[in-house]
C-alpha positions in Angstrom: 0.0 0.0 0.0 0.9 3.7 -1.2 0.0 6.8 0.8 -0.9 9.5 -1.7 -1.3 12.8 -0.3 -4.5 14.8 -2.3 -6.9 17.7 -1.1 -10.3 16.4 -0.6 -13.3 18.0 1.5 -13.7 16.4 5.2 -17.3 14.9 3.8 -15.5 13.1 0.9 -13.9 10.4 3.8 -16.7 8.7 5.1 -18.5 7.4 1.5 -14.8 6.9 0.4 -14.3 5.0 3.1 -17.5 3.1 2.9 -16.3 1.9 -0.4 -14.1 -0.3 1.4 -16.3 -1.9 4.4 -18.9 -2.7 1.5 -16.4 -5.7 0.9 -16.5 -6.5 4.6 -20.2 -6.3 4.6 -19.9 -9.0 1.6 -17.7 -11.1 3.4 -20.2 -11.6 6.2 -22.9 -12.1 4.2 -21.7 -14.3 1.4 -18.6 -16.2 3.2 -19.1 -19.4 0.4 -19.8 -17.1 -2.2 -17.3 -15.0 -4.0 -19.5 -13.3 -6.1 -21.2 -11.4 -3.2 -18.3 -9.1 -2.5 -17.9 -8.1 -5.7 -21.2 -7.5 -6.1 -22.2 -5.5 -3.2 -18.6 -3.3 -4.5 -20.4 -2.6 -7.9 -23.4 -1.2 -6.1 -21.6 0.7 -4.1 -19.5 1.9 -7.1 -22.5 2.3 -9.2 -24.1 4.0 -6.2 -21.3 6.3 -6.1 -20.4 7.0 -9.6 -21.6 10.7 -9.9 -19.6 11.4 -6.6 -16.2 13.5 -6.5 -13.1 11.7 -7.7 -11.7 11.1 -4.3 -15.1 8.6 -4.0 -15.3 7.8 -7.2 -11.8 6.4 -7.0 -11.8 4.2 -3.6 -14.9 2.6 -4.4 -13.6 1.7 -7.9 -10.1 0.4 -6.1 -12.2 -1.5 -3.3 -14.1 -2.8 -6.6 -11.1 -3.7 -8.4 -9.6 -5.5 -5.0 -12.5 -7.9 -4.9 -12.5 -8.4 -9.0 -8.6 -9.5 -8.6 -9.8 -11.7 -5.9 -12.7 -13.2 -7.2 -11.3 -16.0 -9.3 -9.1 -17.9 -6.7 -12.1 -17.9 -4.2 -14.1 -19.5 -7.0 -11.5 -21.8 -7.5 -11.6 -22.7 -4.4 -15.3 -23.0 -3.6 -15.4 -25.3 -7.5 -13.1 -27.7 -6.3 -14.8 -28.3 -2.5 -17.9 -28.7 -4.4 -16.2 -31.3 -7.0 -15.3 -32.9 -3.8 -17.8 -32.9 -1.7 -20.5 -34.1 -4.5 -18.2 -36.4 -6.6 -18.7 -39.3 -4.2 -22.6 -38.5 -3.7 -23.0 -39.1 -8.2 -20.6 -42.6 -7.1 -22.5 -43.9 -4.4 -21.1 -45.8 -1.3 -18.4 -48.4 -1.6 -19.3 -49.7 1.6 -22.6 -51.7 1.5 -22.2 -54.6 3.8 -20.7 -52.1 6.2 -23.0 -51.5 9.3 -25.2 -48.7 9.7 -23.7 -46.8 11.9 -20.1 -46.8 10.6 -21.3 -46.5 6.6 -23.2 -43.0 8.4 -19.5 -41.9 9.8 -17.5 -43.3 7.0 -20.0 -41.3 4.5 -19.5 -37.8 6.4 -15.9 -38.2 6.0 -15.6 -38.9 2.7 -15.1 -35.6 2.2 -11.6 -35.7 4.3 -10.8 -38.9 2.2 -11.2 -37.4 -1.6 -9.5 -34.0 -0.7 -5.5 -34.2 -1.4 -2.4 -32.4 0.0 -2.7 -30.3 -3.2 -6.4 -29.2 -2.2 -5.7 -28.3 1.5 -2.1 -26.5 0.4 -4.7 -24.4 -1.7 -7.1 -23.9 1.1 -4.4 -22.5 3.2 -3.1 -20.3 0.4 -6.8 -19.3 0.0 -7.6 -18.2 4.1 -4.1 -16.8 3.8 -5.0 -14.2 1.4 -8.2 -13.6 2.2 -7.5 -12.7 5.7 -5.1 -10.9 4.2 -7.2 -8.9 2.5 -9.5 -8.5 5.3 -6.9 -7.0 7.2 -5.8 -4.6 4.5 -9.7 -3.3 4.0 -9.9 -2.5 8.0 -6.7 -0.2 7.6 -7.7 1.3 4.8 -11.2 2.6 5.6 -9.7 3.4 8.8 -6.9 5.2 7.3 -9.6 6.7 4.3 -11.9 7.7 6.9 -8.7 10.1 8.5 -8.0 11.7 5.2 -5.0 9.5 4.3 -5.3 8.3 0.1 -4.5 4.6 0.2 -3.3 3.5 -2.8 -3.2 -0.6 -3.2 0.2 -1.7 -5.1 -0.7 -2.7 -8.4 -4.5 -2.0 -8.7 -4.0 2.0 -7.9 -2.3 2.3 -11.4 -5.3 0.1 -12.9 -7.9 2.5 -10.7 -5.8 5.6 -11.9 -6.5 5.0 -15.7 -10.0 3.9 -15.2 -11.5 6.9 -13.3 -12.0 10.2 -14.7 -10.8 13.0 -13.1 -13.6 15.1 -13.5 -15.7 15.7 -10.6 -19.3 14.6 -11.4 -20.9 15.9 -8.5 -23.4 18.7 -8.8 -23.3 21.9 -7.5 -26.3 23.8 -5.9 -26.6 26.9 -7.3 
């Protein structure tokens, strides 16, 4: 992370800000599904779109975070799914078994199917998506103070995609 120093009005922190714990708010909500953080982002970026740039620009990097992130947690959620219903479409090997071990043995078939290279990926996976929780807390903390945040990587990505132009009305 990059701290940019830019002059924004005190009332532009809080909405930029915002843009960030939308994510966290997805997180809750839609732990097993990856799709829900990026969604609730695009509302909120679509929400804010005809806000100043300073807005316009966090919500589009908080955006951007959760689109770069998107495809490993799918990964992820695919291949527990391949696991956990692959042996359901085979059936149980273990007929003549009794009752109450084919019950135990058939709720840990899911342990049995997964491999080393499954869990290393799991791990990888809570890795950087506490991570990435962690980085969202500072930054809206660190937004909401006036401090510009600028993620390594996605801020040049953010910087070419949103216009400088402040869209916001003015009352006259």
């Amino acid at each position: 992370m990059q701290v940019k120093t830019i002059e924004v009005q005190p009332y532009e922190h809080e909405p930029a800000s915002n843009a960030y714990l939308m994510s966290i708010i997805g997180i809750v909500s839609g732990v097993p599904l990856p799709i829900v953080n990026t969604i609730a982002s695009l509302l909120y970026f679509l929400a804010q779109r005809k806000n100043t740039y300073y807005v316009r620009w966090h919500s589009l990097q908080a955006l951007l975070a959760q689109v770069m992130l998107m495809p490993f947690n799918s990964i992820a959620l695919a291949w527990t799914l391949r696991i956990i219903f692959s042996k359901v479409q085979n059936g149980p090997d273990f007929i003549d078994q009794p009752e109450y071990y084919t019950e135990l043995k058939s709720q840990l078939t899911f342990l049995n199917e997964a491999t080393v290279g499954y869990w290393a990926y799991i791990c990888f996976i809570v890795f950087i998506n506490l991570f990435e929780f962690i980085a969202i807390i500072v930054t809206a903390t660190e937004v909401r103070k006036g401090k510009n945040i600028r993620f390594f990587g996605i801020a040049r990505l953010t910087d070419l995609l949103c216009s400088k132009e402040n869209k916001i009305q003015q009352f006259k």
